[in-house]
N, C-alpha and C positions, 0 to 999 in steps of 0.2 A: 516569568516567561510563559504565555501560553502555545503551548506543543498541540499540535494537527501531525496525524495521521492520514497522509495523502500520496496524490503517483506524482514520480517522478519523471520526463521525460528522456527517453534515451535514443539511439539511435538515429539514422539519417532519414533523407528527406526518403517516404516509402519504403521504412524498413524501422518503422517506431516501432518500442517496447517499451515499457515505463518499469520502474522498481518503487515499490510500496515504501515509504519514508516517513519516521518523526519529522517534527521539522518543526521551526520556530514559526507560527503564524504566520510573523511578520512578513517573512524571508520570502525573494520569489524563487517562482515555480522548479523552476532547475536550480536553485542556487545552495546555499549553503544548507543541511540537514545535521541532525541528531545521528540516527543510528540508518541503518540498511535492514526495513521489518521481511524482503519479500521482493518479487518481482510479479509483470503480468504482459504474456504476450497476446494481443489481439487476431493476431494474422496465424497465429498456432494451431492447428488440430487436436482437438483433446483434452488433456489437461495441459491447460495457456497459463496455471499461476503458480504460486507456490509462496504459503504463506509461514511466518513464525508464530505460532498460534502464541504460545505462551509469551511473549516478548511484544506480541499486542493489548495482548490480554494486560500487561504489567503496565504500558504504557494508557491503557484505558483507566485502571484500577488507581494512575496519580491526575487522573484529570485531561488527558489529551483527548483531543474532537474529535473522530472518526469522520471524511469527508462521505458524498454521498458515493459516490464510486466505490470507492473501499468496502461503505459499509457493504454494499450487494456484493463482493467478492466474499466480505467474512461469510454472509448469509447461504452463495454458495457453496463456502470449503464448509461450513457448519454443518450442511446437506447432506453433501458429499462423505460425511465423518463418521454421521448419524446412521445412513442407510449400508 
């Protein structure tokens, strides 16, 4: 099975948030997932995310794909961690 780490969509119409998700490739966008890595709100002031670092970290470490979205979220919670 190849596993992607990607956003989930949530919320109504003008009131989306997504939650950061394992997921089987295959599967679509909102549909079935692995685990719950995380969430990210757009419309938030602030800090809009909140990630499981080590629990990405685990699922990278067996081979799952980081999408491009996410990865710019790791890059800025890495930032953020760093400074």
């Amino acid at each position: 099975m190849a596993v992607s780490i990607r956003l989930r969509r949530t919320g109504g119409k003008n009131e989306v948030s997504y939650r950061v998700v394992a997921a089987d490739s295959r599967s679509p966008r909102d549909g079935r997932f692995i685990e719950i890595l995380g969430w990210y709100d757009p419309k938030r002031k602030g800090e809009n995310y909140l990630l499981k670092m080590d629990r990405i970290a685990h699922w990278e470490g067996v081979g799952a794909v980081v999408s491009d979205t996410v990865r710019s979220l790791l890059r800025k919670a890495r930032r953020a961690k760093a400074a």
